[in-house]
SEPA-62083 format. One line per 4 residues: their letters; for each residue x, y, z negated of N, C-alpha, C, O. Coordinates in Angstrom, 3 decimals. Atoms other than C-alpha are relative to their C-alpha. Layout:
A> X,Y,Z,X,Y,Z,X,Y,Z,X,Y,Z ~ ...
END
This chain:
XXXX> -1.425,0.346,0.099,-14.326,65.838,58.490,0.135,-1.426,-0.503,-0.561,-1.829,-1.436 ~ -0.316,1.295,0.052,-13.064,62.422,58.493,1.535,-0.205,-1.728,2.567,0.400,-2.016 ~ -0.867,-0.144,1.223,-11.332,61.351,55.005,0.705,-1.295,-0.092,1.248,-1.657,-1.136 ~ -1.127,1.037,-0.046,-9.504,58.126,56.339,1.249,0.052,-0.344,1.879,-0.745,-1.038
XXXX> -1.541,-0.064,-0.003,-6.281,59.455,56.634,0.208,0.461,-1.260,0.636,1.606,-1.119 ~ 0.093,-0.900,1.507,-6.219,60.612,52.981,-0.154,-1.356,-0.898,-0.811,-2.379,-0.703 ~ 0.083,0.845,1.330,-5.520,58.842,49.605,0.812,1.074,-1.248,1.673,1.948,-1.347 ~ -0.133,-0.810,1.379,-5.874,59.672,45.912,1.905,-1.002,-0.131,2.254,-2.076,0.359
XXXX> -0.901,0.620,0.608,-2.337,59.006,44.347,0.264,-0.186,-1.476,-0.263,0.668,-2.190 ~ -0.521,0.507,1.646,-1.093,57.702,40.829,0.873,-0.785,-0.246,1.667,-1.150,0.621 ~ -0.701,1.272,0.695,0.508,55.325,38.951,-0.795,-1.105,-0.403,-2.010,-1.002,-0.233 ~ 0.338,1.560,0.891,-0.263,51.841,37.261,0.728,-0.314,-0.767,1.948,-0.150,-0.771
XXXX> -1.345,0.879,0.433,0.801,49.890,34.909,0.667,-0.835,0.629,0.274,-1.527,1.568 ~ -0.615,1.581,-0.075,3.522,47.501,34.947,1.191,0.088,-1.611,1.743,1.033,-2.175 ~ -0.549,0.027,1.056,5.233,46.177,32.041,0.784,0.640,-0.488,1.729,0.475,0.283 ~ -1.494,-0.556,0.526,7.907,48.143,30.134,0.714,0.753,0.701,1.916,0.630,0.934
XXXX> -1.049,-0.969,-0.623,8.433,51.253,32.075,0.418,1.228,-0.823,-0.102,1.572,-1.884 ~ -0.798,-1.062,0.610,10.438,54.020,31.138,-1.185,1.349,0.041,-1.839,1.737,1.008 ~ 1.027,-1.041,0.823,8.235,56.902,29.026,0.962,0.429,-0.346,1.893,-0.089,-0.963 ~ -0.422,-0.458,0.563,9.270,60.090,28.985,-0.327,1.019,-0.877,-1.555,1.070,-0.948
XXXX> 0.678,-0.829,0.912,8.857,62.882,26.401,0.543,1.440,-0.318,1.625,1.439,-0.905 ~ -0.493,-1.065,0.585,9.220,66.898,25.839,-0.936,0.553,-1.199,-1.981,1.190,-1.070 ~ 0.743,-0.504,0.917,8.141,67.574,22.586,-0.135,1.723,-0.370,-0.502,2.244,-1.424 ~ -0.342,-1.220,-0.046,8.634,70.933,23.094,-1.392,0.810,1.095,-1.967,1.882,0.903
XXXX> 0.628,-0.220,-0.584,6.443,71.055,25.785,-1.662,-0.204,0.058,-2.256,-1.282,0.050 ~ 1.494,0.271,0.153,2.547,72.289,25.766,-0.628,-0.852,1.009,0.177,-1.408,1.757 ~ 1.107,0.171,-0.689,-0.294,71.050,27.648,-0.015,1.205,1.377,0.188,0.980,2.570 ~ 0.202,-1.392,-1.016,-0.691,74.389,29.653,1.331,0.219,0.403,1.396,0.625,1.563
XXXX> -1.248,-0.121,-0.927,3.133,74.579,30.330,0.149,-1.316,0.604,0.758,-1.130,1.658 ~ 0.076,0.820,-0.957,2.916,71.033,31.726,-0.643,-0.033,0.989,-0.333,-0.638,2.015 ~ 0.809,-0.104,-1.266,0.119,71.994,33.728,0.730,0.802,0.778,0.872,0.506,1.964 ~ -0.401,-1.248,-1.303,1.764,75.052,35.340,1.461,-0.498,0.499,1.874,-0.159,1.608
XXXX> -0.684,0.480,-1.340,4.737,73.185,36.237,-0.515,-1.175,0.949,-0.181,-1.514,2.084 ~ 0.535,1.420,-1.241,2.804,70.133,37.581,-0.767,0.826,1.280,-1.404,0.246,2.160 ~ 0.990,-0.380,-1.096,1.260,72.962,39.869,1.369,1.594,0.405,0.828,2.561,0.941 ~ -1.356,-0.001,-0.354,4.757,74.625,40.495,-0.253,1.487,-0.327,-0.091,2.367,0.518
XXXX> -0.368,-1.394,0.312,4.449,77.758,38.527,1.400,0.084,-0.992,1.338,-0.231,-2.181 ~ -0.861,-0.118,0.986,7.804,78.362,37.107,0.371,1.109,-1.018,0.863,0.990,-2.139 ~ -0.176,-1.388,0.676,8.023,81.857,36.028,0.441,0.106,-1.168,1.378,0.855,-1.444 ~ -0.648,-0.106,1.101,8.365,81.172,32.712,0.796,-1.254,-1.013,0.711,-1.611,-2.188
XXXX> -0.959,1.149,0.093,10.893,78.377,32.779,1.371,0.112,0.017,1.809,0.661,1.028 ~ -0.927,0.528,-0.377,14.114,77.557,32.243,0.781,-1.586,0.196,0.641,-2.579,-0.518 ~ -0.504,1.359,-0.727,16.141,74.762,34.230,1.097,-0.668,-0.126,2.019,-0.088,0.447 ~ 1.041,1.383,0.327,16.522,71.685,33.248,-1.366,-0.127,-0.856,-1.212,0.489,-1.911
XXXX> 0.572,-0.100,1.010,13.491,71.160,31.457,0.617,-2.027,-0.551,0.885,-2.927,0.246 ~ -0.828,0.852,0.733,14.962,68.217,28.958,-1.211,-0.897,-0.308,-2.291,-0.468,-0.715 ~ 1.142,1.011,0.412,12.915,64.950,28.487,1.134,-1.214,-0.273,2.260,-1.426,0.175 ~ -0.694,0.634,0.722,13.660,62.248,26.296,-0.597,-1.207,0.283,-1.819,-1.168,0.418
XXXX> 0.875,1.949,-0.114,12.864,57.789,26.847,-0.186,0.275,-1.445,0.474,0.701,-2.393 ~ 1.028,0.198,1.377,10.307,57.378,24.314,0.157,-1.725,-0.048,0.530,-2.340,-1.048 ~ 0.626,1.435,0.449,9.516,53.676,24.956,0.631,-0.597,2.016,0.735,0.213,2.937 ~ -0.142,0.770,-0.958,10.494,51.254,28.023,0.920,-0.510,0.336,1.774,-0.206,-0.496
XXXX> -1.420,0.184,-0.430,13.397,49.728,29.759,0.219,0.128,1.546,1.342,0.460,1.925 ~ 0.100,-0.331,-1.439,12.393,49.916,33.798,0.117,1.354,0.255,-0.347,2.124,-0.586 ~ -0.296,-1.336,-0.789,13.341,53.057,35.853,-0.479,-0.611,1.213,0.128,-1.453,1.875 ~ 0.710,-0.436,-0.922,10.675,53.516,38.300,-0.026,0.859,0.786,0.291,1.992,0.426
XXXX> 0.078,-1.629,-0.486,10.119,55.703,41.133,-0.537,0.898,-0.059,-0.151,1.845,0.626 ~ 0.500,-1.028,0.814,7.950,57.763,39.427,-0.346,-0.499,-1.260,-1.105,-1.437,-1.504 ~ 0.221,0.237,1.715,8.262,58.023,35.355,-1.563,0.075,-0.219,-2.384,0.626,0.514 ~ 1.366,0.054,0.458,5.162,57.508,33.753,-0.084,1.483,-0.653,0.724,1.916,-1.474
XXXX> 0.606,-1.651,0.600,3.472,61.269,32.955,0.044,0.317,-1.105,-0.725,-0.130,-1.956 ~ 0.326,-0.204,1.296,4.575,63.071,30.215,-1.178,0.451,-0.657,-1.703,0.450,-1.770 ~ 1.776,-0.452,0.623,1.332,64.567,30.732,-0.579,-0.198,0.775,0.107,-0.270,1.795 ~ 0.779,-0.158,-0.976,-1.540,64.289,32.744,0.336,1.096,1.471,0.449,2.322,1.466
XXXX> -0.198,-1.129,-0.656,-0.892,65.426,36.206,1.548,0.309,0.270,1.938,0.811,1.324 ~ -1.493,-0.425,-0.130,2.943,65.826,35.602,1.077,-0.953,0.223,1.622,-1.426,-0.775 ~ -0.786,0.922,-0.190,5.206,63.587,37.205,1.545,0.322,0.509,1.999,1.312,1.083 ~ -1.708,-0.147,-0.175,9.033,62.925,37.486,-0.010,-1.291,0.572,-0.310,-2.381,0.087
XXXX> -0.415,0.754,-0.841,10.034,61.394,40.636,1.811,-0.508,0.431,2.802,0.196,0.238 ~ -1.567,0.481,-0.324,13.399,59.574,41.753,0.512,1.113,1.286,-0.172,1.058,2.308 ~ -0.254,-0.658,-0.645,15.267,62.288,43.670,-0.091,-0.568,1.650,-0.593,0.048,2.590 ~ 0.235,0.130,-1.776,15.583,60.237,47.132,-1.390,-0.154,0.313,-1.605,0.059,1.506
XXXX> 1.226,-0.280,-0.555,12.009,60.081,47.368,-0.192,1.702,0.177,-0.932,2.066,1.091 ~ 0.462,-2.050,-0.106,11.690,64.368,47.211,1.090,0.626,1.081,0.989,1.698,1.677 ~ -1.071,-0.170,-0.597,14.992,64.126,48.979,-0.652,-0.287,1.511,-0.623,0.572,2.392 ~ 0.702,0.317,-1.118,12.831,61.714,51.858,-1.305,0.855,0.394,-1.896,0.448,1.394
XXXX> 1.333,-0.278,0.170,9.725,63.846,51.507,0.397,1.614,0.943,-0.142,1.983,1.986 ~ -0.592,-0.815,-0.883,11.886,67.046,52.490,0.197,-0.177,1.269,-0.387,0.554,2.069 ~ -0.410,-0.124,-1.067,13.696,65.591,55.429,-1.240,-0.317,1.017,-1.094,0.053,2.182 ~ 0.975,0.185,-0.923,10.354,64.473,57.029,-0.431,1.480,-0.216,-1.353,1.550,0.596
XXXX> 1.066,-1.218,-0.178,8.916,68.045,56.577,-1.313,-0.239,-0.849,-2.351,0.330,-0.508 ~ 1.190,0.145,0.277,6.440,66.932,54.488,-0.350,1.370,-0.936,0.590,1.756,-1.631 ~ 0.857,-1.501,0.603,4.280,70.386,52.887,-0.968,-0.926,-1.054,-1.540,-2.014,-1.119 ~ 1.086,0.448,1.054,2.561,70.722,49.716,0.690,-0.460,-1.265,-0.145,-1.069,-1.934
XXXX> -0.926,0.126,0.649,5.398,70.171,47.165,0.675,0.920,-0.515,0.870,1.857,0.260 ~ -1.381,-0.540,0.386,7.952,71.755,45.118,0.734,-0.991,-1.114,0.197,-1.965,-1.641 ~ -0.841,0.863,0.881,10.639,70.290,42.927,0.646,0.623,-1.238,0.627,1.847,-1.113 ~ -0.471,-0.492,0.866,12.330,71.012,39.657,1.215,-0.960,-0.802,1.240,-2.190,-0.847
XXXX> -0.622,1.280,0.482,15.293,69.866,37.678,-0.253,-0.218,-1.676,-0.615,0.550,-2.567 ~ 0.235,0.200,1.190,15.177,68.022,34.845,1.236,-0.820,-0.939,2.397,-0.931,-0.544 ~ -1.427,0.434,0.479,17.474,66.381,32.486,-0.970,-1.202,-0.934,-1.963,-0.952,-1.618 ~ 0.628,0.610,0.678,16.563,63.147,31.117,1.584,-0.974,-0.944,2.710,-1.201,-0.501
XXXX> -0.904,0.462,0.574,18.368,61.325,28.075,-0.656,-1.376,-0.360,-1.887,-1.338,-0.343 ~ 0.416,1.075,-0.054,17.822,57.742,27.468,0.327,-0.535,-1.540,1.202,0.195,-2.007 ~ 0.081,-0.228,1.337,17.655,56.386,23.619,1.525,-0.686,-0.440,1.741,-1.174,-1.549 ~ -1.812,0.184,0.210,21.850,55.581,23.926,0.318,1.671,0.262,1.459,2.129,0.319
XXXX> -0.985,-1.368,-0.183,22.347,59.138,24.466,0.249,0.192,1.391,0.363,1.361,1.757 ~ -0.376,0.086,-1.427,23.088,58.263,28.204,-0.926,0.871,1.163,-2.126,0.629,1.293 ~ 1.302,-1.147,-0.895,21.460,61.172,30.972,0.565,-0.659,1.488,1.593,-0.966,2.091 ~ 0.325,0.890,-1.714,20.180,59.656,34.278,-0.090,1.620,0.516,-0.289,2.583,-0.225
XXXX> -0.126,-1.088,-0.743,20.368,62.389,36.652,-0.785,-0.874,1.911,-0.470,-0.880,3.101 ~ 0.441,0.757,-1.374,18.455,60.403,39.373,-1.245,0.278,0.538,-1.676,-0.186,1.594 ~ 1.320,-0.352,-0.304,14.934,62.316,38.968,0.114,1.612,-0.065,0.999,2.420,-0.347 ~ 0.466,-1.889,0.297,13.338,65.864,38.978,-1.399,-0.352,-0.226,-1.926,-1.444,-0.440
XXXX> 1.186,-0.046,0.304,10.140,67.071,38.572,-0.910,0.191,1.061,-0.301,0.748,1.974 ~ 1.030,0.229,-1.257,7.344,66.884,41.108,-1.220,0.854,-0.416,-1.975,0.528,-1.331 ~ 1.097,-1.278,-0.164,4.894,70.147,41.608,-0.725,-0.760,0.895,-0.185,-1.615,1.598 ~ 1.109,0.120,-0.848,1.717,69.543,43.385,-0.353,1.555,0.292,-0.942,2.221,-0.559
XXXX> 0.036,-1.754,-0.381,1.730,73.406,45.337,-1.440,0.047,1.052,-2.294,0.930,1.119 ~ 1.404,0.046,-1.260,-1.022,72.255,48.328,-1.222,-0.299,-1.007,-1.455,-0.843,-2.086 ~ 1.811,-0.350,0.808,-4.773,73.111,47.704,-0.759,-0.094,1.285,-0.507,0.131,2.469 ~ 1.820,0.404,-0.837,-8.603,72.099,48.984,-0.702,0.577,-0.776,-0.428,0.907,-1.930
XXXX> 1.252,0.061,0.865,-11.435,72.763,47.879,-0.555,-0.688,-1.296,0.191,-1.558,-1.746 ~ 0.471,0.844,0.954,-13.355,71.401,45.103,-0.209,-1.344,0.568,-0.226,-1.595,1.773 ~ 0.663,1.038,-0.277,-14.406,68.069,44.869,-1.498,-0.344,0.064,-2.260,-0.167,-0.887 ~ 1.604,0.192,-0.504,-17.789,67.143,46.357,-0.423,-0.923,-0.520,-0.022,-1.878,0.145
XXXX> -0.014,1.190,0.146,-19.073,64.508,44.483,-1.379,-0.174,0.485,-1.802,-1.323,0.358 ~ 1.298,0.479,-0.596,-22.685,64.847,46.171,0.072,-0.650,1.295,-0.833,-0.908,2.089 ~ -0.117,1.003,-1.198,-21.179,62.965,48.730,0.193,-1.213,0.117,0.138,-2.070,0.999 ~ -0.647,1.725,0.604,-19.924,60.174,46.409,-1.403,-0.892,0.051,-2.563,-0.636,-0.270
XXXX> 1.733,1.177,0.279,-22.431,56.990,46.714,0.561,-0.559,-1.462,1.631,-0.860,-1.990 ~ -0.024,-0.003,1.492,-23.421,56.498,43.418,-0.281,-1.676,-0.060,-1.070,-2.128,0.770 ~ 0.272,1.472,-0.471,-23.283,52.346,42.775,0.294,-0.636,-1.874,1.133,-0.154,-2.635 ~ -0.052,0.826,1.336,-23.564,50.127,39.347,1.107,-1.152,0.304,1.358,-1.698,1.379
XXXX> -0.859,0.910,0.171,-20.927,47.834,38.012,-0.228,-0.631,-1.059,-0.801,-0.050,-1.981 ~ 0.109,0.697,1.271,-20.812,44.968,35.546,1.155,0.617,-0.753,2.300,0.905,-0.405 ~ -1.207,-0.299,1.288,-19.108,45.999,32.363,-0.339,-0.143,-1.378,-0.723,0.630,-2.255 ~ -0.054,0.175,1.626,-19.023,43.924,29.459,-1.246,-0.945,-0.202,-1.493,-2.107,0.121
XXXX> 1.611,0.475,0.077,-22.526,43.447,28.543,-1.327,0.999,0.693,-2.482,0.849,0.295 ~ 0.511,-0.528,-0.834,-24.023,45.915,31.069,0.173,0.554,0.908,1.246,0.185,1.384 ~ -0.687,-0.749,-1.131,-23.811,48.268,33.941,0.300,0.904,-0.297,-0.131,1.278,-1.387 ~ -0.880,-1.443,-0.301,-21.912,51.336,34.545,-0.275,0.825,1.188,-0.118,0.322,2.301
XXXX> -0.392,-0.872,-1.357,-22.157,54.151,36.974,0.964,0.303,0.246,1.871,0.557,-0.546 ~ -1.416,0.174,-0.626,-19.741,54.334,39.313,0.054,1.654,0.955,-1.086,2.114,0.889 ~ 0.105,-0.795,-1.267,-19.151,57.453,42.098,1.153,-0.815,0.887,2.133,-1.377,0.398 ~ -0.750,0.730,-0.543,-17.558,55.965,44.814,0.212,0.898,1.639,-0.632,1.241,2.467
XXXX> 0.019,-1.062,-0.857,-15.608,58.111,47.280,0.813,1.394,-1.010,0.624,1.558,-2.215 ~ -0.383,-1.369,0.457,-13.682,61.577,46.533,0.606,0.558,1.016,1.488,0.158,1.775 ~ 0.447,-0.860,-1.581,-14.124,63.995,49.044,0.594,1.723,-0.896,0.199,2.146,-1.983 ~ 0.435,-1.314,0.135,-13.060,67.604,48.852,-0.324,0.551,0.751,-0.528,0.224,1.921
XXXX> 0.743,-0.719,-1.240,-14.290,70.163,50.171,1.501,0.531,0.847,2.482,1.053,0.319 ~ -1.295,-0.335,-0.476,-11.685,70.723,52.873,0.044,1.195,0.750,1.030,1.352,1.470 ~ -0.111,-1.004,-0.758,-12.622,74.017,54.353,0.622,1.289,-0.413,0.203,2.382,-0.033 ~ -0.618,-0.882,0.662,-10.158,75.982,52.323,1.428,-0.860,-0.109,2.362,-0.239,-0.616
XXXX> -0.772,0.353,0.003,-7.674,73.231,52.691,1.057,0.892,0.473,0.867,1.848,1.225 ~ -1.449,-0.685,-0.403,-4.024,74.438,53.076,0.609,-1.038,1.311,1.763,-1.049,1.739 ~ -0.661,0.846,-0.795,-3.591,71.948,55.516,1.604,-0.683,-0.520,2.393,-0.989,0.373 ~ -1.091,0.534,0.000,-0.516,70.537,53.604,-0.590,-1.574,0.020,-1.674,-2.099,0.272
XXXX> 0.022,2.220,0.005,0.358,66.241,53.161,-0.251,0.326,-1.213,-1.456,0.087,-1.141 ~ -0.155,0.323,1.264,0.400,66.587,49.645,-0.930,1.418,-1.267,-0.457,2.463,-1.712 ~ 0.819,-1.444,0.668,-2.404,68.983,47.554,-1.047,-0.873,-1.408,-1.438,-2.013,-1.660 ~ 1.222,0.132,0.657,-4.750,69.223,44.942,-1.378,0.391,-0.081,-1.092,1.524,-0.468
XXXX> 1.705,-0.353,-0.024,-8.936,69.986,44.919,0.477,0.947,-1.315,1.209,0.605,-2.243 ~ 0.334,-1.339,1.132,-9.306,73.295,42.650,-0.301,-0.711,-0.870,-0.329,-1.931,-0.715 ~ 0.029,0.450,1.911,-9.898,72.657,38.875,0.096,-1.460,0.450,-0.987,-2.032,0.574 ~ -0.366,1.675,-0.285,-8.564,68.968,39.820,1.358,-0.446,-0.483,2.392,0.101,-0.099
XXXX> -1.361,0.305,-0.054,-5.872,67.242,38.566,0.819,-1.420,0.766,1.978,-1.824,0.677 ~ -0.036,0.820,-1.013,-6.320,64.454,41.174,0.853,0.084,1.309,0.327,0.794,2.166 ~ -0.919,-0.367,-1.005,-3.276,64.307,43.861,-0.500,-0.702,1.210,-1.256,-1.668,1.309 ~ 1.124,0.464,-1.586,-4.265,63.898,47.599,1.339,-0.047,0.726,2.144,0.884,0.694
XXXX> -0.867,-0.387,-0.819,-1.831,62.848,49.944,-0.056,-0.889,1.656,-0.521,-1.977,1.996 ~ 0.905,0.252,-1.685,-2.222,62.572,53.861,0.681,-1.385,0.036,1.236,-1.737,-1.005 ~ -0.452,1.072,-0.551,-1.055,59.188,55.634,1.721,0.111,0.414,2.434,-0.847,0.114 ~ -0.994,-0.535,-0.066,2.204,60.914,56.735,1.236,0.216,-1.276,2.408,-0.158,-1.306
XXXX> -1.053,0.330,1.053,3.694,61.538,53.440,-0.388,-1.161,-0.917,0.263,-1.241,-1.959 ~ 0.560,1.582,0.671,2.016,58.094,52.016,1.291,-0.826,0.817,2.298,-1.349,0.338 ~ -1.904,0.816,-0.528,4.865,56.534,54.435,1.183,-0.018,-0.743,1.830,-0.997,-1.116 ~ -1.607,-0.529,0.578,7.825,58.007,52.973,-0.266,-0.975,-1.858,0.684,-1.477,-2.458
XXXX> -0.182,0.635,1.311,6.401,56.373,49.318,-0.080,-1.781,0.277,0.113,-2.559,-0.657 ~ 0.688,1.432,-0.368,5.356,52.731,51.229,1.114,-0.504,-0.136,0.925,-1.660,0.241 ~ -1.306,0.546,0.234,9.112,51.793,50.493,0.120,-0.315,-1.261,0.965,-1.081,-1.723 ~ -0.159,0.398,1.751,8.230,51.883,46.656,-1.035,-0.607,-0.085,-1.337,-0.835,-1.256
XXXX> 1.053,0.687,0.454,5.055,50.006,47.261,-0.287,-1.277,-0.976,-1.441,-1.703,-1.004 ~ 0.186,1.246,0.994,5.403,46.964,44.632,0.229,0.749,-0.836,0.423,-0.107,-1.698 ~ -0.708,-0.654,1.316,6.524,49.479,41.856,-1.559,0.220,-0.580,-2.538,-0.520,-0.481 ~ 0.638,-0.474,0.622,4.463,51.323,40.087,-1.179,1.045,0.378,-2.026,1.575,-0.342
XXXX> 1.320,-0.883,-0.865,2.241,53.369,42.870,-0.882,-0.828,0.174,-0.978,-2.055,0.213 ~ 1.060,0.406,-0.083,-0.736,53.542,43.289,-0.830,0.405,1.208,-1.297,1.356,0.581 ~ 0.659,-0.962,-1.183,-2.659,54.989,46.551,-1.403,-1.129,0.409,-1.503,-2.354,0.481 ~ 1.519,0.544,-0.810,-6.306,54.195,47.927,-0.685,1.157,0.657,-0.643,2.381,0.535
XXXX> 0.496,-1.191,-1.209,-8.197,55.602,50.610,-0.986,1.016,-0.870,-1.749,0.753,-1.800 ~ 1.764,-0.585,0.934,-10.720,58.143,49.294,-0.780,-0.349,0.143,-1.365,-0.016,-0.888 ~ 1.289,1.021,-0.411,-13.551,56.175,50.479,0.048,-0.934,-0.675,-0.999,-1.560,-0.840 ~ -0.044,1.210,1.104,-12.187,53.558,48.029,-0.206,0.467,-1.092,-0.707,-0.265,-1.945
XXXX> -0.206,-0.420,1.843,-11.885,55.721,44.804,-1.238,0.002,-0.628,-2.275,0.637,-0.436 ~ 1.451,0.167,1.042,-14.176,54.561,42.205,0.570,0.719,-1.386,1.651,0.621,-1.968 ~ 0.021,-1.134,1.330,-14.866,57.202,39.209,-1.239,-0.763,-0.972,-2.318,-1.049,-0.453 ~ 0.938,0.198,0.462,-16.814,56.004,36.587,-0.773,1.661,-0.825,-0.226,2.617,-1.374
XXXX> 0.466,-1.541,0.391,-19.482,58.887,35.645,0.401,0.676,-0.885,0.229,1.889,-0.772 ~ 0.229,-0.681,1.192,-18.634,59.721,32.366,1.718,1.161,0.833,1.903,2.365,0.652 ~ -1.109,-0.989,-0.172,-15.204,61.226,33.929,-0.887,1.257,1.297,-0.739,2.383,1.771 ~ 0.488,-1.408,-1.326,-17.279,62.989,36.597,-0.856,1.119,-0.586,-0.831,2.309,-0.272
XXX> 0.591,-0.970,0.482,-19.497,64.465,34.607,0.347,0.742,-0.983,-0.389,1.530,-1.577 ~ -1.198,-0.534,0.766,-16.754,65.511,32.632,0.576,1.381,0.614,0.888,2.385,-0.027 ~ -0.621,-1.120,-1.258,-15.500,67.844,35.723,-0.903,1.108,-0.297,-0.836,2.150,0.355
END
């Protein structure tokens, strides 16, 4: 299987974006909505600006994995049909008291396989005052894929999304996304052997 059409997604920095925060909220309930279990939710879940002044099209993660997107992107992501998604609402307050109503929450519901990293070429980098191992490449195994645009690799919290719904975000490309082919993604080991 060919892993062109495919890129890891994220964020980056850029200066002074808007951080948000549920202090209310665990680790394990951020995971299960970043993977669109709601069951034991109620809606809005309420997040608060911690730190920034930019509104991005996707807030920086209250947690690993858990992102709050600008509604016309989930809004554009729908009308193309894109699979592999769900949405949630949220309520965000800003440190005037003032609630933006311009995001929700963004589930990752599509699934692959694990990640293969015996496929990653393993390659040294300068860093600092020596080298680093690198894996280079992230491959899952796709023979359990769900065939959606938008999934995650089992015990992964790495988002995968096809070329198709990578369009619909190429309108926010100077912001704060991030996308590279999987054939580009460099891991340094200590996170792989972390997995």
């Amino acid at each position: 299987m060919k892993y062109n059409g495919f890129y890891k997604f994220d964020t980056r920095f850029v200066k002074s974006p808007i951080t948000v925060k549920n202090d209310n909220l665990t680790f394990e309930q951020a995971n299960m909505l970043s993977r669109g279990d709601y069951k034991s939710f109620q809606f809005p879940i309420n997040f608060n600006v911690i730190s920034g002044k930019k509104w991005l099209p996707v807030l920086n993660p209250p947690s690993v994995g858990l992102y709050i997107l600008k509604k016309d992107i989930v809004e554009n992501l729908e009308a193309h049909q894109i699979k592999g998604f769900a949405s949630f609402e949220v309520l965000i307050v800003d440190q005037n008291g003032e609630v933006n109503n311009d995001y929700c929450g963004f589930s990752i519901i599509g699934k692959s396989g694990k990640i293969e990293f015996t496929k990653s070429q393993i390659i040294e980098k300068k860093t600092g005052e020596g080298y680093s191992k690198y894996y280079r490449g992230l491959f899952p195994n796709m023979d359990t894929w769900d065939h959606s645009d938008i999934f995650r690799p089992v015990d992964s919290l790495f988002v995968i999304m096809s070329e198709k719904a990578k369009k619909i975000f190429d309108k926010y490309e100077k912001t704060n996304l991030d996308f590279v082919t999987l054939n580009d993604v460099e891991l340094m080991s200590i996170i792989v052997d972390s997995v």
